[in-house]
mmCIF file of the C-alpha atoms, coordinates in Angstrom:
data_MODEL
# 
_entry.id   MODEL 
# 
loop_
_atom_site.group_PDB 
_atom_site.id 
_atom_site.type_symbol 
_atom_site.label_atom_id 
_atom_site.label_alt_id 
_atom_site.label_comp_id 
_atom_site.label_asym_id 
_atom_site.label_entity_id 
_atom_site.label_seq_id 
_atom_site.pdbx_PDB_ins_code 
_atom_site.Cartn_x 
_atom_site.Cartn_y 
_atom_site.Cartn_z 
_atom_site.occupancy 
_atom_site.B_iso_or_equiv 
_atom_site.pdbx_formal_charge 
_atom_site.auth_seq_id 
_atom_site.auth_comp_id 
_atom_site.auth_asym_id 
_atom_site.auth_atom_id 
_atom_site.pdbx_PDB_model_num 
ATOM 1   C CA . UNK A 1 1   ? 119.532 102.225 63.078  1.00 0.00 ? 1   UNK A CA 1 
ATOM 2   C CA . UNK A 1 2   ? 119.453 98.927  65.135  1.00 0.00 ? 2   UNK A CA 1 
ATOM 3   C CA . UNK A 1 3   ? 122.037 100.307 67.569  1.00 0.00 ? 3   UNK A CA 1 
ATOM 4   C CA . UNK A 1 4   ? 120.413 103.687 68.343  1.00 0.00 ? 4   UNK A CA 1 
ATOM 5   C CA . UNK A 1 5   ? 117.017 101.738 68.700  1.00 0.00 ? 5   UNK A CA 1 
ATOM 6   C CA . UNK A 1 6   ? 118.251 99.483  71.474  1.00 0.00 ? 6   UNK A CA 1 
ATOM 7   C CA . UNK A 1 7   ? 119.966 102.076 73.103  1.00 0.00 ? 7   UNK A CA 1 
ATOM 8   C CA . UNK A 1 8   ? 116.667 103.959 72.954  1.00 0.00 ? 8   UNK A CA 1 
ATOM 9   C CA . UNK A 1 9   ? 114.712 101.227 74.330  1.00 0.00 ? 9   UNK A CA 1 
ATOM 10  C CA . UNK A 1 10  ? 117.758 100.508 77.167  1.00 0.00 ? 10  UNK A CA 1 
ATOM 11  C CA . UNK A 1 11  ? 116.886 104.127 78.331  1.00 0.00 ? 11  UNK A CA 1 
ATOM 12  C CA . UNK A 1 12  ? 113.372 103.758 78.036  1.00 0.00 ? 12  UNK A CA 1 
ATOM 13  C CA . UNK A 1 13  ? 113.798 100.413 80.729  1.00 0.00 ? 13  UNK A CA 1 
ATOM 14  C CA . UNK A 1 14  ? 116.156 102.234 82.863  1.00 0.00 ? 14  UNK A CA 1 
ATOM 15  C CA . UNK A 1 15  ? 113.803 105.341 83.051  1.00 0.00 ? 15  UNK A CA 1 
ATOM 16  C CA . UNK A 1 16  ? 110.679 102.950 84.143  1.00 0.00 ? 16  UNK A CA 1 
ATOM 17  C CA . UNK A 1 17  ? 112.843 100.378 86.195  1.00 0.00 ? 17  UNK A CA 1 
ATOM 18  C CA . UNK A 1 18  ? 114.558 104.241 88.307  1.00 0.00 ? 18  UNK A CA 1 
ATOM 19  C CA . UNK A 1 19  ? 110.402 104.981 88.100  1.00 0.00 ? 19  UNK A CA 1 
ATOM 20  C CA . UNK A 1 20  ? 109.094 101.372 90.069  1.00 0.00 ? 20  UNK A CA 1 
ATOM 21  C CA . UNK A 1 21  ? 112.196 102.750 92.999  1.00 0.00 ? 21  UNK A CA 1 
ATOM 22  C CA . UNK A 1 22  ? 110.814 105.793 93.723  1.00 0.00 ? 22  UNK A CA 1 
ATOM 23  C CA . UNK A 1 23  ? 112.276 107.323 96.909  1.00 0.00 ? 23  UNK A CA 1 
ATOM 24  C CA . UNK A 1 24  ? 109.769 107.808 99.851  1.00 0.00 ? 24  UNK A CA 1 
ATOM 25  C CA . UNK A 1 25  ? 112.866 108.913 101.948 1.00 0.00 ? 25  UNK A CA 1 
ATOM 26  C CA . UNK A 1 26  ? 114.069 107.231 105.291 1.00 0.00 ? 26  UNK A CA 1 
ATOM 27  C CA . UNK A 1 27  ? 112.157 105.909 108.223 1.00 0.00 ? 27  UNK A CA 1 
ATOM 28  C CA . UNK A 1 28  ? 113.204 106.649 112.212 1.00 0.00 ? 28  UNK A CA 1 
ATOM 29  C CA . UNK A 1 29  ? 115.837 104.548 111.967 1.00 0.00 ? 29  UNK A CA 1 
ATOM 30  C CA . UNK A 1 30  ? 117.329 105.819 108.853 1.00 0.00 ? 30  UNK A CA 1 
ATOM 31  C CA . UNK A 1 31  ? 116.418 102.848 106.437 1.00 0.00 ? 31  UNK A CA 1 
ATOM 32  C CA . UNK A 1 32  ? 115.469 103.907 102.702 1.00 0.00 ? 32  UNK A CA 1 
ATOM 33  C CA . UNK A 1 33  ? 111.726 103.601 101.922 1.00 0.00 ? 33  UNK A CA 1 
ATOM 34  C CA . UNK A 1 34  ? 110.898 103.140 98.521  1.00 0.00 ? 34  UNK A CA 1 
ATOM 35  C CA . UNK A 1 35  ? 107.471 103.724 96.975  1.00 0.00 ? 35  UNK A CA 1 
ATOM 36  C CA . UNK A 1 36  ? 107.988 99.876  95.636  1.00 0.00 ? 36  UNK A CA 1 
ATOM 37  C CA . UNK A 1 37  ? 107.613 98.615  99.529  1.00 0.00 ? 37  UNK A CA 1 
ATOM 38  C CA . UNK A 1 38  ? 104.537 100.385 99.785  1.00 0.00 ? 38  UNK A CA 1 
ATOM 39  C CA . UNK A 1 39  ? 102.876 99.451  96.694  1.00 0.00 ? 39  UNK A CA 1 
ATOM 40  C CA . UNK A 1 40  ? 99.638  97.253  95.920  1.00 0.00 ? 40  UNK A CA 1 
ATOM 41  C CA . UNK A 1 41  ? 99.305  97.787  99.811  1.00 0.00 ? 41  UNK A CA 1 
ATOM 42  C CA . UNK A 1 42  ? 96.510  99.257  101.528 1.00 0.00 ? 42  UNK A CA 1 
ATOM 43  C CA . UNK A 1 43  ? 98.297  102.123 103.706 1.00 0.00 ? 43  UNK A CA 1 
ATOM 44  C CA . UNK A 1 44  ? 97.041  103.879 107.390 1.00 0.00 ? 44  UNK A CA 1 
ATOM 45  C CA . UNK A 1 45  ? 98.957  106.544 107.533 1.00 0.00 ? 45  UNK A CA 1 
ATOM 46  C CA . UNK A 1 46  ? 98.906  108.862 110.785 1.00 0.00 ? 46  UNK A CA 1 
ATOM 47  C CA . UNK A 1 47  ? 100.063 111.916 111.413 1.00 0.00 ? 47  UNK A CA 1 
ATOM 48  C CA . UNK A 1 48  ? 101.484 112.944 115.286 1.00 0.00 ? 48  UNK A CA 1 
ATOM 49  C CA . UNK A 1 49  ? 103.281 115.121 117.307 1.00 0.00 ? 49  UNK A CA 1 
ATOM 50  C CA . UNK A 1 50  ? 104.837 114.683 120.909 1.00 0.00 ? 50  UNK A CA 1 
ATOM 51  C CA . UNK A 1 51  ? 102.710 117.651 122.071 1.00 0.00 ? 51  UNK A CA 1 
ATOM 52  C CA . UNK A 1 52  ? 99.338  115.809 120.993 1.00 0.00 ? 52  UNK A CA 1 
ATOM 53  C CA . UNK A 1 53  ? 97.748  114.218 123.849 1.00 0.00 ? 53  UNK A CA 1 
ATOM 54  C CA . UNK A 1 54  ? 95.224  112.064 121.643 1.00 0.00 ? 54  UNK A CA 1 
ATOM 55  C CA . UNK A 1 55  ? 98.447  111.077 120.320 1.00 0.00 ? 55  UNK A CA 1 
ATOM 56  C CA . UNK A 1 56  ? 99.856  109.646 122.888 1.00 0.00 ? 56  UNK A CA 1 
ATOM 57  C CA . UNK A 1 57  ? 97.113  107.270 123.457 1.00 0.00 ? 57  UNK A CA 1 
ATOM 58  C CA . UNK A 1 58  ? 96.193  106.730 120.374 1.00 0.00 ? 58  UNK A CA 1 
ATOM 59  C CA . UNK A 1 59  ? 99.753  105.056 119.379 1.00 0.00 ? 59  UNK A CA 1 
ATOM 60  C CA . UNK A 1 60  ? 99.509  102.230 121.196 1.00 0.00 ? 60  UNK A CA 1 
ATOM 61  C CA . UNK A 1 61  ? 96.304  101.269 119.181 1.00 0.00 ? 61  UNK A CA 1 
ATOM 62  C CA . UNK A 1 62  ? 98.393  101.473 115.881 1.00 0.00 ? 62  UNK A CA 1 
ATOM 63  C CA . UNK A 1 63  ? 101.031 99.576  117.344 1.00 0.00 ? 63  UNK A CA 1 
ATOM 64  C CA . UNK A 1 64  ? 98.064  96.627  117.897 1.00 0.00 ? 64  UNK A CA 1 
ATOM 65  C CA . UNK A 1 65  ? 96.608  97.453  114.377 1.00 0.00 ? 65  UNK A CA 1 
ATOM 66  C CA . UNK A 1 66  ? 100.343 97.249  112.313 1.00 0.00 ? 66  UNK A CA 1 
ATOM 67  C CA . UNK A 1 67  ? 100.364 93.807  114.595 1.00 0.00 ? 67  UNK A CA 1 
ATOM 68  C CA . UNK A 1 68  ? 97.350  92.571  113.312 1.00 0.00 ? 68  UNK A CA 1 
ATOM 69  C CA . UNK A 1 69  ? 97.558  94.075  109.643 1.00 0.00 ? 69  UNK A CA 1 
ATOM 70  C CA . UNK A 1 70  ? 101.053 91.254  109.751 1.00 0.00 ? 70  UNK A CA 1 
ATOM 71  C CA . UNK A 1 71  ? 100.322 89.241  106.553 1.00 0.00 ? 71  UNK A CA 1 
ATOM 72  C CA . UNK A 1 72  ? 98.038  91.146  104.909 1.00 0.00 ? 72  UNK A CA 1 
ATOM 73  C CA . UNK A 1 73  ? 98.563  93.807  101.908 1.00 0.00 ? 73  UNK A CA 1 
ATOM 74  C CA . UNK A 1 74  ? 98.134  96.375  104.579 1.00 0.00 ? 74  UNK A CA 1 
ATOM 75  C CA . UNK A 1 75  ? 100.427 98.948  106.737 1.00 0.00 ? 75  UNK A CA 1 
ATOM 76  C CA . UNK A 1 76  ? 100.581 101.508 109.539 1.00 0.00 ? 76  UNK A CA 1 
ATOM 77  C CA . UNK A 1 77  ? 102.918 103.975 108.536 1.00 0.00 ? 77  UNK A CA 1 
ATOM 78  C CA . UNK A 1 78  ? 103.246 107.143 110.664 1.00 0.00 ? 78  UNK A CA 1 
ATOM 79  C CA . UNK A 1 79  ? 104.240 111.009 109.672 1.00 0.00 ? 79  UNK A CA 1 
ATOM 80  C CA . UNK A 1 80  ? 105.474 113.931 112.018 1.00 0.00 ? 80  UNK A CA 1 
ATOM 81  C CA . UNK A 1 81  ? 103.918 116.772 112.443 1.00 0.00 ? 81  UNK A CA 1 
ATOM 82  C CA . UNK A 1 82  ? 106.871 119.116 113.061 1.00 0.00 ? 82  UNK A CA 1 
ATOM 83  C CA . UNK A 1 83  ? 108.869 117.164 110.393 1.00 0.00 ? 83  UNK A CA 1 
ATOM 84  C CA . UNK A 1 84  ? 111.541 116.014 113.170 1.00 0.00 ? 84  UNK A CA 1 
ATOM 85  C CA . UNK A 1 85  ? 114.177 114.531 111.252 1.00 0.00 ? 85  UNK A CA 1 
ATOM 86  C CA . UNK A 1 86  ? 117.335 111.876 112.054 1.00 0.00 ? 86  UNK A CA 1 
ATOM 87  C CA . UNK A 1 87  ? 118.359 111.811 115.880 1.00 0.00 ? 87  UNK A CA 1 
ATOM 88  C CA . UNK A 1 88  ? 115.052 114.117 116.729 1.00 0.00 ? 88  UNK A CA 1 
ATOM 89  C CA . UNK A 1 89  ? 112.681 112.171 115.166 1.00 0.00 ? 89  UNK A CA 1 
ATOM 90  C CA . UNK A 1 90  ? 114.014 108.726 116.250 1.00 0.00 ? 90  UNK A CA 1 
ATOM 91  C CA . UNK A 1 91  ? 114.207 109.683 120.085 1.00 0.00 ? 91  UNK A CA 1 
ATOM 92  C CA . UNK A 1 92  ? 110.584 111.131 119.792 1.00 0.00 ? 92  UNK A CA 1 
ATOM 93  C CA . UNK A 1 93  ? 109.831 107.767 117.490 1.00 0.00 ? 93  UNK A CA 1 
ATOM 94  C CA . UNK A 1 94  ? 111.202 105.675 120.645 1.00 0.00 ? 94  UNK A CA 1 
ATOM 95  C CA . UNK A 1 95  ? 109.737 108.006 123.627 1.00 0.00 ? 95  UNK A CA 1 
ATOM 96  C CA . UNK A 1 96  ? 106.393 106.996 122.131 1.00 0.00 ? 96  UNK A CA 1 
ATOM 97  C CA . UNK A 1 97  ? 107.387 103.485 121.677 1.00 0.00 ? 97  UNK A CA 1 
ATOM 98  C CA . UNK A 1 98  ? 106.341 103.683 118.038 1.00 0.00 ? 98  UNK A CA 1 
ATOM 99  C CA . UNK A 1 99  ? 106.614 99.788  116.406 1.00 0.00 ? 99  UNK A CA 1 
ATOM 100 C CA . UNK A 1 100 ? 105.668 100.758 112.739 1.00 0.00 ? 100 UNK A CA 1 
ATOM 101 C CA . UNK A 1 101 ? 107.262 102.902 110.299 1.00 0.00 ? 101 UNK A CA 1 
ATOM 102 C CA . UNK A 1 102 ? 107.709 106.850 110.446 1.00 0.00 ? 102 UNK A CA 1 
ATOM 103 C CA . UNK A 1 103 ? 108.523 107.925 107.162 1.00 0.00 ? 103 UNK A CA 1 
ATOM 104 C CA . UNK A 1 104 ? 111.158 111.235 108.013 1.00 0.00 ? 104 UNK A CA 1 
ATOM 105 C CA . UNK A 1 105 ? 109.624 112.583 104.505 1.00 0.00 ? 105 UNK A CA 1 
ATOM 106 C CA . UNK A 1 106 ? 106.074 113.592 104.209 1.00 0.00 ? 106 UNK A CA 1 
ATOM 107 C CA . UNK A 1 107 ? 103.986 111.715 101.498 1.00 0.00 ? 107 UNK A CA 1 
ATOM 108 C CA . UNK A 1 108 ? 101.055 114.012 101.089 1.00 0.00 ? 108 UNK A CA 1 
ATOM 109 C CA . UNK A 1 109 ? 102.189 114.612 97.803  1.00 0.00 ? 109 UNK A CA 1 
ATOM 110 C CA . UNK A 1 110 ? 102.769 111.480 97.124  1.00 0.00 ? 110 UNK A CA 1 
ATOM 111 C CA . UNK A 1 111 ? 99.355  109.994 98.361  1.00 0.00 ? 111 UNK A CA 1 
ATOM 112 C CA . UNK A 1 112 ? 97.859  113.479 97.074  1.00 0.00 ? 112 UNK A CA 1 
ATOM 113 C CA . UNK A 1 113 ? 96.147  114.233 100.767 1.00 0.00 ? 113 UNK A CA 1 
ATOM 114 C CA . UNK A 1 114 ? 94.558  117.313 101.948 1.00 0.00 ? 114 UNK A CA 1 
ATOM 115 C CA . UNK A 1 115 ? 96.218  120.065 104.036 1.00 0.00 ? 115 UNK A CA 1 
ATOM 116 C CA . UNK A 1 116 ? 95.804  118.853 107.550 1.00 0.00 ? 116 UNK A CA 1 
ATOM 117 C CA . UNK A 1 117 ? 95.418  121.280 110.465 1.00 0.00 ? 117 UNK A CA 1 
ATOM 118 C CA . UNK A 1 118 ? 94.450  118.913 113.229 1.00 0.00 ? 118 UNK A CA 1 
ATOM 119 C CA . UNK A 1 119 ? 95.787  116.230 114.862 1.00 0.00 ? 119 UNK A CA 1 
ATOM 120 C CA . UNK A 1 120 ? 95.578  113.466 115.230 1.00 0.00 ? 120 UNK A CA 1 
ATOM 121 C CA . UNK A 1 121 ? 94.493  112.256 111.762 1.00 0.00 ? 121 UNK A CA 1 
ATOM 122 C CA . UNK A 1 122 ? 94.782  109.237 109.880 1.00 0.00 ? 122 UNK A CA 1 
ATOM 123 C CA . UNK A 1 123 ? 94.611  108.812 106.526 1.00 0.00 ? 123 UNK A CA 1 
ATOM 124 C CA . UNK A 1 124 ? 93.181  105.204 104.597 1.00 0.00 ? 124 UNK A CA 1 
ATOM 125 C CA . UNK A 1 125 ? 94.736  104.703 101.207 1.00 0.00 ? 125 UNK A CA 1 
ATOM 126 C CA . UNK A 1 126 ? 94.055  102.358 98.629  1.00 0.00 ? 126 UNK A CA 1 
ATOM 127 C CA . UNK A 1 127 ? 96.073  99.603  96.774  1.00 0.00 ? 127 UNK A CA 1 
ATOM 128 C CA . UNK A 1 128 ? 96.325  102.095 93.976  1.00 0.00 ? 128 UNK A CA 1 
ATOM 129 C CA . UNK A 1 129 ? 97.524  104.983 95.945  1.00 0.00 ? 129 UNK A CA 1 
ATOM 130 C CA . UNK A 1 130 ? 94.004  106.865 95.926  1.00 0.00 ? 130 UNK A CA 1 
ATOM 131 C CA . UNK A 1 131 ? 93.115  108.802 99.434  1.00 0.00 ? 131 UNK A CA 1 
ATOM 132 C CA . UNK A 1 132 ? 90.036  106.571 100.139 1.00 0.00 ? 132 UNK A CA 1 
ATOM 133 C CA . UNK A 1 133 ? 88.947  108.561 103.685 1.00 0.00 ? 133 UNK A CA 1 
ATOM 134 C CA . UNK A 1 134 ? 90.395  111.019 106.278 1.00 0.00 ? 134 UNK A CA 1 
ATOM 135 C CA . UNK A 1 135 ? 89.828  110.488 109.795 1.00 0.00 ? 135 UNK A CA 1 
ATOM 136 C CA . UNK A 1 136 ? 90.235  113.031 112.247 1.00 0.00 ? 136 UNK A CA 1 
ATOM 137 C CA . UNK A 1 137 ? 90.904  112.768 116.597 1.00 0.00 ? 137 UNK A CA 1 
ATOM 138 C CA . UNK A 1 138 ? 91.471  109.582 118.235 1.00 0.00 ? 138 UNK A CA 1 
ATOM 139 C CA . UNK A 1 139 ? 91.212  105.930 116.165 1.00 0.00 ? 139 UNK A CA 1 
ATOM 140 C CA . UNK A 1 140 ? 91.576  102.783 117.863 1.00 0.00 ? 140 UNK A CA 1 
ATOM 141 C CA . UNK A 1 141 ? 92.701  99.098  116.182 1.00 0.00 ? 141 UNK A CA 1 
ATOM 142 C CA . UNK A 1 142 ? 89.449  97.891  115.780 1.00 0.00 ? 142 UNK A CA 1 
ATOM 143 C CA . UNK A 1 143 ? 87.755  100.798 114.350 1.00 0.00 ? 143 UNK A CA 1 
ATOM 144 C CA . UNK A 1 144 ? 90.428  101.228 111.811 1.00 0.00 ? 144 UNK A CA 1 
ATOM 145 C CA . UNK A 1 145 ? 90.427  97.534  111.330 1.00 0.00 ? 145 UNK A CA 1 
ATOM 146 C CA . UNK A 1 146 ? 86.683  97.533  110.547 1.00 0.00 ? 146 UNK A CA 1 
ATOM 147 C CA . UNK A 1 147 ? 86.891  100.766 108.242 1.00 0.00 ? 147 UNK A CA 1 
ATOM 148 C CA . UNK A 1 148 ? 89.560  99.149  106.217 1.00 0.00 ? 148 UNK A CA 1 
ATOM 149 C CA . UNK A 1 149 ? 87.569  95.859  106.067 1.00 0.00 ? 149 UNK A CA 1 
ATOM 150 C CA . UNK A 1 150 ? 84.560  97.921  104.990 1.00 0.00 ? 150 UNK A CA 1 
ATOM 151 C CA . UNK A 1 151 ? 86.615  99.902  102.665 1.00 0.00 ? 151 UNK A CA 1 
ATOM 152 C CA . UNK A 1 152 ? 88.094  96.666  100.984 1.00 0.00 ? 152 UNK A CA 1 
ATOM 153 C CA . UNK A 1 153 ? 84.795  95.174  100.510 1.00 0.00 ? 153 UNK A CA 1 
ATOM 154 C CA . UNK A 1 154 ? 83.769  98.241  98.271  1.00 0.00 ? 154 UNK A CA 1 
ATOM 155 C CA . UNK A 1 155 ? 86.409  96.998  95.556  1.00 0.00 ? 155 UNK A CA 1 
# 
């Protein structure tokens, strides 16, 4: 009875350990994500596409806000649109001069976020994983700095 017990409790830590490693896929430049890099972490996650004007502008400010967010228990991750995978979506990745992570796999199941129609749209999530707000067209740094900030402070 000893013997079966440990080996029940040896599966039991395996299953939780393979659990904590959860995989969130590959990023533009085909390194493993893991849902253990992105936890306890406050998480901007944007969604684009190379045909979105807004876009376009718009990724420069997350560029400056995954800059500034350096240090902190919060990220900039972005999403494509059109699902470009491997080659695709690193040349669109590095023909918009994108400096945080693209996740090739979408997390809106993940995260649990709505169906999304428009674009752009960014999406604040908590420490805990929980959709805190959805913000559609255009953000800039400071505006998404002072929504997480205000955000944070509701804790």
């Amino acid at each position: 009875m000893g013997v079966r017990l440990q080996i029940v409790v040896g599966m039991l830590a395996g299953l939780l350990l393979a659990g904590c490693a959860e995989d969130m896929g590959v990023d533009q430049h085909g390194r493993k994500v893991t849902a253990g890099q992105l936890e306890d972490q406050w998480l901007v996650i944007n969604y684009w596409a190379e045909w979105c004007r807004p876009c376009r502008t718009e990724i420069p400010e997350l560029n400056r806000l995954e800059k500034q967010l350096q240090g902190q228990s919060a990220r900039v991750l972005g999403v494509n649109f059109d699902a470009l995978q491997g080659e695709a979506l690193s040349k669109a990745a590095d023909g918009f001069d994108i400096q945080f992570t693209v996740l090739a796999s979408d997390p809106a199941a993940h995260f649990k976020l709505p169906r999304n129609d428009v674009l752009p749209v960014t999406y604040l999530v908590d420490g805990d994983g929980r959709l805190r707000e959805r913000l559609v067209g255009e953000q800039t740094a400071a505006g998404l700095l002072a929504r997480l900030k205000a955000l944070q402070g509701e804790e």
